[in-house]
N, C-alpha and C positions, 0 to 999 in steps of 0.2 A: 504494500500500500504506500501511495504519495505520502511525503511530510503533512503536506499544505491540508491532504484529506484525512489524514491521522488526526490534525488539528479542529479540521471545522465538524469531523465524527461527532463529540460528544452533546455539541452545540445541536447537532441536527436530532441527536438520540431523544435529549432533551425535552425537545420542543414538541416530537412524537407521542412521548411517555404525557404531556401535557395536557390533557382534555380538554382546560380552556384555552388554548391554541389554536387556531384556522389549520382544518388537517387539507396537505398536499394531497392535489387531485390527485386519481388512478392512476394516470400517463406518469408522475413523476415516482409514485411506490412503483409501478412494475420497473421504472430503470432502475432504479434503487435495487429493490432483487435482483436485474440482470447482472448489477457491480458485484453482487455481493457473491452470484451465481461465478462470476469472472475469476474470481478473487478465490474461492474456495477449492475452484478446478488448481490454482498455482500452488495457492498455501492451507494446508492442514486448519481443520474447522478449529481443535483449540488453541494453533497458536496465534489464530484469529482471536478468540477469546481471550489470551491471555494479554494478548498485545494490546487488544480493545476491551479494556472490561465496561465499558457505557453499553457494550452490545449485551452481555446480562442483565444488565440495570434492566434494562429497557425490554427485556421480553417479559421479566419476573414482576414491573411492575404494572404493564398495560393491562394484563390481563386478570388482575386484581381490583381496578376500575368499578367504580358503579357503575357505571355507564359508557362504557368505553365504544368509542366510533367501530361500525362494522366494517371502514372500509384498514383501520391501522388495525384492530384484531386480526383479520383475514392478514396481510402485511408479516405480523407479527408471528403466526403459526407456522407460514412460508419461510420463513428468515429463519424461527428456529429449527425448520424443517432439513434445511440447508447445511446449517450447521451440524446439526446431529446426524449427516451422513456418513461422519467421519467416527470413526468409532472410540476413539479419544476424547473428541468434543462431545459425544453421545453421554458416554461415561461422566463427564465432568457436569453436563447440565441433569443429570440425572440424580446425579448424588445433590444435587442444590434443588430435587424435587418442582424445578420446571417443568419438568416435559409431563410429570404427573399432571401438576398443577392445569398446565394446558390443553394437553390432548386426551386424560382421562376423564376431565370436566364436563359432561355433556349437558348441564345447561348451557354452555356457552355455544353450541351452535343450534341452540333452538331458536333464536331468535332472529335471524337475517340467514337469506339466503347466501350471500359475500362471505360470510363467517364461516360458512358447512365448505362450501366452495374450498378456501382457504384452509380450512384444516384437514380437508382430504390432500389437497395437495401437497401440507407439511409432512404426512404422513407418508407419502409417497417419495416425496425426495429423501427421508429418514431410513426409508427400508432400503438400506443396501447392505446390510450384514443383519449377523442373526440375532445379534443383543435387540436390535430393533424389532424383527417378529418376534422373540421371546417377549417383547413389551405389550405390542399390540394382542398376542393372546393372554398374557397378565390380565389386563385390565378389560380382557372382553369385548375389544373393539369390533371384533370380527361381525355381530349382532345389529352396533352401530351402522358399520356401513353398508350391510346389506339392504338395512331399512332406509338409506340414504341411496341406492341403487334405486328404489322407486319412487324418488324425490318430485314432487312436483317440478322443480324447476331442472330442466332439459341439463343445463350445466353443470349443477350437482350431479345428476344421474352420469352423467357422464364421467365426471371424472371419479366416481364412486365405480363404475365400469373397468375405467383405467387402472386406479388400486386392485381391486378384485383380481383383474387378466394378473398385476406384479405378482400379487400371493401366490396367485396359482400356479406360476413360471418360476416361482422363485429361488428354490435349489436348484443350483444347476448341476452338481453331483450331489447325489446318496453320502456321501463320506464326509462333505464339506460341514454336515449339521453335526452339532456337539451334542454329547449326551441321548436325551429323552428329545431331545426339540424334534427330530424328524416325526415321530409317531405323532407328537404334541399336530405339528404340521399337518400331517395325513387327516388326522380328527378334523380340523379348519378346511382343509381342502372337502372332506366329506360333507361337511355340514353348509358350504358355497354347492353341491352338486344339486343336494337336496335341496334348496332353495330355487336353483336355477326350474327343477324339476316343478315344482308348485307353481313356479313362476306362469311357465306354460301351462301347466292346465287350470292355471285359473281365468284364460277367455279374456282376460283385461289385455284390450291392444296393448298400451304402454309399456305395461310388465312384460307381456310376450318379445317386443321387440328390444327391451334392454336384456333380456335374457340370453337373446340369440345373440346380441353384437356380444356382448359377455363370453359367450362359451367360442364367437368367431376369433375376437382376439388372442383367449388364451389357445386352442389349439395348435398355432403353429409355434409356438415354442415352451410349451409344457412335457416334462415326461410321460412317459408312452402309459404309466400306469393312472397318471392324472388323464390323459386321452381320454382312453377308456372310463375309465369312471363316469366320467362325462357324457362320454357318448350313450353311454347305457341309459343315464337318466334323458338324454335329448332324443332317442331315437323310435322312442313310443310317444309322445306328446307328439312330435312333427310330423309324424304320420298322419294324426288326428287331424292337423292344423293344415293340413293339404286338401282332406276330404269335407273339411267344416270351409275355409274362405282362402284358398289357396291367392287371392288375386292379393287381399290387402299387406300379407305378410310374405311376399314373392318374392321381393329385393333382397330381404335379410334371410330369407331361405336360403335364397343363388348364392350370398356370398357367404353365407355359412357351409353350403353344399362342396364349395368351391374348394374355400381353404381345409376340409378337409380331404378333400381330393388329393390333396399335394401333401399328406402325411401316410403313413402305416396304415392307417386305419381303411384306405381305398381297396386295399390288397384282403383285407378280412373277409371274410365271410358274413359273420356274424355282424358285420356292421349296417351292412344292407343300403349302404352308400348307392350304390349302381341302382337298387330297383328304385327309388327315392327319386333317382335321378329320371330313369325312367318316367318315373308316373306323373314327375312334374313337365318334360317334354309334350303328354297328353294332355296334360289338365289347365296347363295354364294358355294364356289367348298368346296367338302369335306375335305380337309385338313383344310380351316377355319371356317366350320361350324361345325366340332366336338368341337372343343376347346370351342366356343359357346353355344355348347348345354351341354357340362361338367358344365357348368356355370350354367346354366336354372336351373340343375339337382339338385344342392347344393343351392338352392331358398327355402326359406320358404313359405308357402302358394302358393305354384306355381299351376296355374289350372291344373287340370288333363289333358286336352287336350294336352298344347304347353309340359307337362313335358312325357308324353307319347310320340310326334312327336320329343322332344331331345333326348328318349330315341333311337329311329328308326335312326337316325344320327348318333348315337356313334356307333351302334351293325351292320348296313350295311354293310360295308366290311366282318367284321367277316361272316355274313349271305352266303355271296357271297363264303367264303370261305366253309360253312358249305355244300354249295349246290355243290361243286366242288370234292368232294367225296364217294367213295361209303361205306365207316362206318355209317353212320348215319343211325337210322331208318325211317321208312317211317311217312312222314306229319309232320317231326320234325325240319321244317323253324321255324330259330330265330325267321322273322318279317311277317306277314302276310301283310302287305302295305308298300312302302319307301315313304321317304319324297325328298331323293335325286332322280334326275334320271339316273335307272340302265345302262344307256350308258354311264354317265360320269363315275361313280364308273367303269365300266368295262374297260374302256378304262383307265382309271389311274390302273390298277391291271393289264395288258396287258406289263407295261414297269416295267423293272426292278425294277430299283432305287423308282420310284413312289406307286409301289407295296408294299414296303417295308418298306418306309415312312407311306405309306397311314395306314397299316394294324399294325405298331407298334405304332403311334398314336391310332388306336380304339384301343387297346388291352391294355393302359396306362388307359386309361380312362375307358373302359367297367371294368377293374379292379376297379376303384373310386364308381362303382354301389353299390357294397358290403355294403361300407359304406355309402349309402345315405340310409335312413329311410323309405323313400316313394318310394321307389324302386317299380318297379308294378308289378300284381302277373305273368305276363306272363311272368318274368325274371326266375322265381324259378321252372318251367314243365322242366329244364335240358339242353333246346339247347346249352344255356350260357355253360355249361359245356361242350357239346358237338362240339361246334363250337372252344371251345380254346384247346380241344384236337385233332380234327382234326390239328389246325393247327401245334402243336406238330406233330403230327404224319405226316403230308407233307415235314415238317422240317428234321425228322429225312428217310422216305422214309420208312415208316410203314406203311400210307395209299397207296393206288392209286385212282389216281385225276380220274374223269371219263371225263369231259369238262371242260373249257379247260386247255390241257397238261399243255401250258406254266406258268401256277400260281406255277406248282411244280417245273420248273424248275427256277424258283424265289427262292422259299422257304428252296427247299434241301440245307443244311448243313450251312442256315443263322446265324448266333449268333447273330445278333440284334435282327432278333424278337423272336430267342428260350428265350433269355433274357428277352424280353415284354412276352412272352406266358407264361414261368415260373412264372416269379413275377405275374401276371393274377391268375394262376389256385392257388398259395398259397394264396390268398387275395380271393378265392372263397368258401376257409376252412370252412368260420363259417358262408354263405350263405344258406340260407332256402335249403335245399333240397339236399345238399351237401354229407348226409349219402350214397345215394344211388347211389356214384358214387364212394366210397372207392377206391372200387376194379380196377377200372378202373386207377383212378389217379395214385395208388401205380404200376399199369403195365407200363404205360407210362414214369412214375420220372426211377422206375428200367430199363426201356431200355436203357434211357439216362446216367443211371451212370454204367449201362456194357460195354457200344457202347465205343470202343479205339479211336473213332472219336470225343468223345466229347470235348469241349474249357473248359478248365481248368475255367473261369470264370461262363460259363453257369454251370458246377457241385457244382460251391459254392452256383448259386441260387437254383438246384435242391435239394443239401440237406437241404437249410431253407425251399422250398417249403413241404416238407416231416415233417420237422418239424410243421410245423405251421400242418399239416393234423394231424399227431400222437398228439398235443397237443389239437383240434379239437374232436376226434375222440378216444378217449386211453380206454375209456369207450367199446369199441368194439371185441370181443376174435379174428378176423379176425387179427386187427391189429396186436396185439401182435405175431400171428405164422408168420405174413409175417415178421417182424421184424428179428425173428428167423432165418426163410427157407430162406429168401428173401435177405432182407437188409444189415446184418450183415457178413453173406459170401461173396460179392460183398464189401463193405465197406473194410474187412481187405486186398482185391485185391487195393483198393485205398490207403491203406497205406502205401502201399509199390509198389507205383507207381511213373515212373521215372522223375515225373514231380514237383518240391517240392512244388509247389503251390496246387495241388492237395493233396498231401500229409499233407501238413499245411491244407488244409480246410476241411477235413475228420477228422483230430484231433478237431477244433474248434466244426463242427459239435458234435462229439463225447461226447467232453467235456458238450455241450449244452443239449443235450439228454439226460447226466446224472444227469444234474441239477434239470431238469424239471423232471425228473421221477424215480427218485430214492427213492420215496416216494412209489413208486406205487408195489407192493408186484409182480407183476409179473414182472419186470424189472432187479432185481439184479441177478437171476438164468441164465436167459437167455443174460446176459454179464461175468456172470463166466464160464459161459462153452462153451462160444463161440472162448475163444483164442485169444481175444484181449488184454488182458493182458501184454499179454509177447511180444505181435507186441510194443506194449508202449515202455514197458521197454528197447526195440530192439531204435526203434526211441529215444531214452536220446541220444543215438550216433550218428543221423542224419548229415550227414556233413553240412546241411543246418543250422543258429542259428535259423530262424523262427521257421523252423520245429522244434530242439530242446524244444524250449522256448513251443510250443505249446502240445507238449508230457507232460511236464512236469505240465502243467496246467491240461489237461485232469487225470493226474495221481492224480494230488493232487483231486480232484472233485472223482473219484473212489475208494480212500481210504476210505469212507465213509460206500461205498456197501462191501469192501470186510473185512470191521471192525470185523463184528462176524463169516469169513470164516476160517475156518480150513485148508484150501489148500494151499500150498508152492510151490512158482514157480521156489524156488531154494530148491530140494531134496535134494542134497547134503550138503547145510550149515544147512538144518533144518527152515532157517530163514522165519518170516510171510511175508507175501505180505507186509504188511503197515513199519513193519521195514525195509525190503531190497528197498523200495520204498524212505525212510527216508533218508540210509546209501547213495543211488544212487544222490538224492536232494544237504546234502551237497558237494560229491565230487566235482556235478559240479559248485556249489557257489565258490569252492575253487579253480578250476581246469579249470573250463571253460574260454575259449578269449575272448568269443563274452559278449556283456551287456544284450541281449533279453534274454537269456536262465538264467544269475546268477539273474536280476529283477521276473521272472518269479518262481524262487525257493523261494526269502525271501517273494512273496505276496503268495502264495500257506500254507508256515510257519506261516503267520502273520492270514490265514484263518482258519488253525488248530488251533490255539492258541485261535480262538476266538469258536469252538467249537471243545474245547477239550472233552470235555464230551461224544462227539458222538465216538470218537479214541482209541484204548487199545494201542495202538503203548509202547511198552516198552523202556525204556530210554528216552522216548519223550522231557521231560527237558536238558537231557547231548544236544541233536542232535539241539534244540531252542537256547540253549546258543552257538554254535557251526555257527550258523547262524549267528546267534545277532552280532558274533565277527568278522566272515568273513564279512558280510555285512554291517558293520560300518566302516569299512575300506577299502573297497571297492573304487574303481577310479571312479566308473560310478557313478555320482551324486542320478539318479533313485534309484539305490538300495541301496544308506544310505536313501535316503525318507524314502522305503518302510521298511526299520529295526528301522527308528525312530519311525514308524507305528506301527509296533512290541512290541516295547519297548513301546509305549502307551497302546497298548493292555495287556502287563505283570502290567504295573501302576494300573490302571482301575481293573483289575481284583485283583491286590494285596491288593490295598487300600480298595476297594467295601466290602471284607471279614473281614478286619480288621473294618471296619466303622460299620457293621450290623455281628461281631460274633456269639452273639448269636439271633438269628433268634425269641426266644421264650421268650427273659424278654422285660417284658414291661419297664424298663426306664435302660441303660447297664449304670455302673457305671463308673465314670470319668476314674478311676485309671487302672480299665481295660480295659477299653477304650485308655487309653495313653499305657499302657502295649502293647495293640493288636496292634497301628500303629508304636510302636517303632518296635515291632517285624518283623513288615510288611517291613516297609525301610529298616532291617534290612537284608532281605531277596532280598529287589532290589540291596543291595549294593553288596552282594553275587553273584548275577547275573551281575553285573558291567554295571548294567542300567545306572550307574551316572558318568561312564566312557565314554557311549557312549552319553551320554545329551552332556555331557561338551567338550566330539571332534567335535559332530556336531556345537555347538553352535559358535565354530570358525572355522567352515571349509569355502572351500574358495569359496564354489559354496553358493550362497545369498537362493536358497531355502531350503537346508540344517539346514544352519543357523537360517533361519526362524521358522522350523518346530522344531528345537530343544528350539529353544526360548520360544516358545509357550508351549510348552509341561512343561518346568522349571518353567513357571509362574502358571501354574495349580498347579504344583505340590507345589511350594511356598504358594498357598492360603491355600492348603488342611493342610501344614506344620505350618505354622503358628498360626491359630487356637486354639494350642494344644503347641507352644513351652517350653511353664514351665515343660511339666512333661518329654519331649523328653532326653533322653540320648545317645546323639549317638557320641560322643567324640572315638579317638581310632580304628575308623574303617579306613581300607586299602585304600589309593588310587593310581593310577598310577602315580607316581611325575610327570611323562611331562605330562601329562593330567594337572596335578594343576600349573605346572612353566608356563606352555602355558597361564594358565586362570590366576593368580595371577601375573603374572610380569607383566599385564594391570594396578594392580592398586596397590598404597604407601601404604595402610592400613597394608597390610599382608604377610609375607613372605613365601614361604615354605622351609621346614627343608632341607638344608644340609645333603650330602653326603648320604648312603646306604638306611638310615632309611626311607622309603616311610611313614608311617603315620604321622600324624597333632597332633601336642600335642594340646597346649591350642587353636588352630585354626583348629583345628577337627572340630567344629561341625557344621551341616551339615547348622545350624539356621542362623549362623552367615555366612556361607559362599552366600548361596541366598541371604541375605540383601547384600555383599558388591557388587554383581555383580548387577549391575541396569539394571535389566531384560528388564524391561518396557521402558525405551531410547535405549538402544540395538533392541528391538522389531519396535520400530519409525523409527529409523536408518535402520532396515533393510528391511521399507514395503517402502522405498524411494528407485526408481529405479540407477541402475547405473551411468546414466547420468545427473540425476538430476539436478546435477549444470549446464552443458552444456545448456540443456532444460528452464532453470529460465529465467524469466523476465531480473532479474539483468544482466544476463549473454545475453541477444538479445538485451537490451542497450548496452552493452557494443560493442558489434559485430557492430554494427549498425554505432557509435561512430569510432571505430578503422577503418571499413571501407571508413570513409570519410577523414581519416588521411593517409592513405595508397597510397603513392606517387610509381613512377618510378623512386625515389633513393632510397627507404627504401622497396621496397616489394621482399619478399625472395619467389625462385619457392619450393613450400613445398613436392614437392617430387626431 
């Protein structure tokens, strides 16, 4: 602990223990615990105590109060909840008959809801050894908080829930409890089963569902013979509560069904897990038993039976929709048996909203089949495929429905479930069997991105949907000409579509395709002579900045493909694609209003820079240096980042060269070893790398500063290393770059009048040692407000607030 909060402790204990004192809001006692919560994780609870003995005073007297506030009791039970986790500090406030005094007292939480709250939770942070459950079954607490489990107030029950799950998980070996305490234990845990068991069949929703979250929580980390126990009393009650109102108590059924799925207990016999599971698959309406059987599905070891009859659950509607059409071929039902029955699915498909509900829930999850392993082989004969492109095609008014009309006129021109159906069919990519429907998917994604009716949102999913096929699939000469005929004439219509959201996600798509495929030798011809080019170069002038910004990314990603092309899209200047793409980049670093579009140019720079090797761009260094200088100076924070990025990547690469010259001698010698990195920095200094370190490292945005910090101190180790043979005295620097940096500190001055370089404090060794990189770096990973935020500084608040009369309090705005 601070001095300064050693000091203003007792003052704050004080004023606390005080009843006629103005008590500090909520917001300042919960940071109050957070500190103290801070402080006990470092140092041991009693020599907290010992050090602070006001922290006794102050638990032993609150709660002796006639009337003591419920929001400093609750406060006070927590704090000494905290404390007594340590089993030292436990011991010490026990023998001084606090922890009696306060947590065996139970009129003190009869009277506020804050105060029950608050001493459930002291009790909870207390029990972490066993002198603490020996306490709570001493004094028979165990009684208490059951009967606080079924608290009126939702936040008691709850955390009277949370205690409960601790006790019953709370040995974690058989051998760790001393003595009698295990048995003692066992009795507590028996007498929580038997409650739990009443709980349920006493028909009271409330009780019923803290019972279940109760035995949910403790399950997955309770011993196998606490399991059991458990289970025995939950597994006749749930049965009841399935056959009596399965719909209200569904959620907490699922996830109590769930977590114990993922324990011992699924493997039993006797537990009868699987038929439970079963009968809730039949019983419950299908909007809650898909969710259900997604569940089952993603189960290890699940029997084939209950995972095939989840499977019938998820894919039913779809089925329904498969059979509402006349595309499909003949005998090409999804499901050959339902689990649900086909009146209730029909009559939920019958009404709008429910229809549409129903059918983009199965089409979220039939999409999650992809990725389960034990998927079964009847998923992969194509209906799956066939059933989520009907429902495209109802959506868009490509199929016709044959029975009944009304599902199409649900579905025509929905964007929630073309959204479910899209995202579906791209997650269907890399599904067994997927080859043999290329041709089909690419027909259906192309109607949707000709059709002028489409939702700008739904065309973002159909070009990833496309995507994920083409990177699926690239292996195939089919793809490649649809790409050609298909795709790419339709695309450059999207480009220059009046919608810029369209417009921006046709570039992203763009940019994305050439990432992933520009490796692939038939990809670069068939984007050079498709004309997309010059639509690019067109969009740098979007009146949109997204759009912009998004041109400009795509461009840098193509510069790659059109590296060894001989074609010029400006005839008239002679100039290459990759330079007039370059010249284009910096105007608008220079010239542009917007932040997206100039961010967008220096990360694009900073990409080149890093494979320059793949680039013949001529002048490539003039056009980097060009950047480096507009985007250090820059307003928008983002783009000095990404140019201090830049300037790491020029580091990196500068020093990397000089560090490993020559490639071929087995040991380089010192001297040209210091030759090669003088020559190196010598080289950064030329580029005014050390211009732009040293404006960042004082700019006034903290990430800025940070990223240039970091970057000085790399560069400082790699520098020092090697300072004896360094000659770097005499080189140029901008004077207010150095006045800016050197009038921080007494050491050093810089020259007077015209002359910008550093005579005897030139060198570059001496100037990293005066600036204390590494306190700077401290300083700057501590947020804004830091001091607001401190301990010191919520004593103090805490303090001022009790002083704060109606002669002295000023209205602050």
């Amino acid at each position: 602990m601070e001095r300064e909060c050693a000091e203003l402790l007792p003052s704050v204990c004080a004023v606390l223990a005080d009843s006629k004192e103005s008590v500090p809001d909520d917001t300042c006692l919960e940071k109050l615990l957070d500190w103290f919560r801070e402080l006990t994780g470092k140092v041991p609870g009693l020599s907290l105590l010992q050090q602070n003995p006001c922290l006794t005073d102050l638990i032993s007297s609150v709660h002796k109060l006639s009337d003591p506030d419920p929001s400093i009791l609750s406060f006070i039970s927590r704090l000494a909840g905290l404390l007594a986790a340590s089993e030292d500090a436990f011991y010490c406030l026990e023998q001084q008959s606090i922890l009696t005094e306060l947590f065996g007292n139970r009129e003190l939480i009869e009277t506020d809801a804050t105060v029950r709250c608050g001493w459930i939770h002291g009790l909870l942070s207390m029990l972490q050894h066993w002198p603490a459950m020996k306490f709570i079954l001493k004094h028979e607490l165990i009684a208490v908080i059951l009967k606080l489990q079924r608290d009126s107030s939702l936040f008691v029950a709850s955390a009277a829930n949370q205690l409960l799950a601790h006790i019953l998980t709370f040995p974690k070996h058989q051998e760790a409890s001393p003595g009698s305490m295990y048995s003692e234990w066992t009795e507590c845990v028996k007498e929580i089963a038997r409650h739990v068991e009443d709980s349920l069949e006493s028909g009271i929703p409330q009780h019923v569902q803290q019972s279940l979250k109760l035995v949910t929580l403790a399950l997955g980390n309770c011993q196998p013979v606490v399991m059991e126990m458990l289970w025995q009393k939950v597994g006749g009650p749930m049965e009841s509560l399935l056959e009596k109102d399965p719909t209200n108590m569904a959620q907490r059924l699922m996830e109590l069904l769930l977590t114990a799925s993922r324990t011992p207990l699924f493997n039993s016999a006797d537990s009868k897990i699987v038929t439970v599971m079963s009968l809730m698959l039949c019983s419950l309406t299908p909007t809650l038993a898909i969710p259900l059987a997604s569940g089952i599905l993603k189960l290890e070891n699940c029997p084939e039976s209950l995972r095939i009859k989840a499977q019938r659950v998820v894919l039913h509607p779809m089925d329904c929709i498969l059979n509402t059409t006349d595309q499909q071929p003949q005998n090409a039902g999804l499901l050959d048996e339902f689990v649900c029955k086909e009146s209730v699915i029909e009559d939920q498909l019958s009404r709008k909203a429910s229809c549409i509900s129903l059918l983009c829930l199965s089409l979220s999850h039939a999409g999650e089949l992809a990725d389960v392993p034990s998927v079964s082989v009847e998923l992969t004969s194509g209906s799956l495929f066939n059933s989520v492109l009907a429902v495209l095609q109802l959506c868009i008014g490509v199929a016709v429905p044959t029975t009944p009309a009304y599902i199409c006129r649900h579905l025509i021109g929905c964007v929630r479930v073309q959204r479910f159906a899209v995202d579906t069919l791209g997650s269907l990519s890399k599904q067994t069997g997927s080859t043999d429907f290329v041709e089909q998917v690419f027909n259906i994604l192309l109607e949707y991105l000709i059709n002028p009716d489409t939702e700008s949102s739904v065309l973002k999913k159909v070009m990833q949907a496309i995507l994920q096929w083409f990177s699926h699939h690239s292996d195939l000469p089919r793809v490649w000409h649809s790409l050609n005929q298909d795709l790419f004439p339709v695309l450059k219509k999207r480009l220059c579509d009046v919608r810029w959201e369209v417009r921006d996600s046709a570039l992203e798509f763009l940019t994305q395709l050439t990432l992933n495929f520009q490796g692939k030798t038939e990809f670069p011809p068939i984007l050079l002579s498709s004309g997309i080019l010059k639509l690019l170069l067109d969009l740098l002038s979007d009146s949109e900045s997204y759009v912009r910004a998004s041109a400009v990314t795509a461009l840098g990603q193509t510069a790659y493909i059109t590296n060894n092309n001989e074609e010029n899209l400006n005839s008239e200047s002679g100039t290459s694609v990759q330079e007039d793409v370059a010249s284009r980049l910096v105007d608008i670093l220079a010239q542009d209003t917007e932040g997206f579009p100039r961010r967008a140019v220096v990360k694009v720079f900073a990409d080149w820079l890093k494979q320059r090797s793949r680039l013949t761009i001529q002048n490539f260094e003039e056009s980097a240096a060009s950047v480096l200088k507009y985007g250090s100076n820059d307003l928008d924070w983002e783009v000095k980042i990404h140019s201090l990025e830049m300037a790491e990547v020029y580091i990196n690469q500068t020093l990397s060269k000089s560090i490993s010259a020559c490639p071929y001698a087995v040991v380089q010698s010192t001297n040209s070893k210091n030759e090669t990195l003088t020559e190196s920095l010598q080289k950064l200094f030329n580029l005014k790398i050390f211009e732009v370190l040293l404006a960042g490292l004082y700019d006034c945005d903290r990430p800025v500063a940070q990223k240039a910090c970091t970057i000085l101190i790399s560069l400082k180790q790699v520098i020092l290393e090697d300072r004896e043979a360094l000659n770097l005295k005499g080189l140029t620097w901008a004077p207010d770059i150095l006045s800016k940096c050197f009038s921080k500190h007494s050491k050093m001055a810089v020259c007077g009048g015209t002359n910008s370089s550093l005579q005897a404090g030139g060198d570059l060794v001496e100037i990293l040692s005066i600036l204390d990189l590494e306190t700077m770096q401290q300083a700057l990973e501590r947020s804004s407000d830091y001091i607001e935020n401190s301990p010191r500084s919520l004593l103090q608040d805490i303090l001022a607030a009790t002083e704060t009369t109606e002669d002295n309090a000023i209205d602050c705005y």
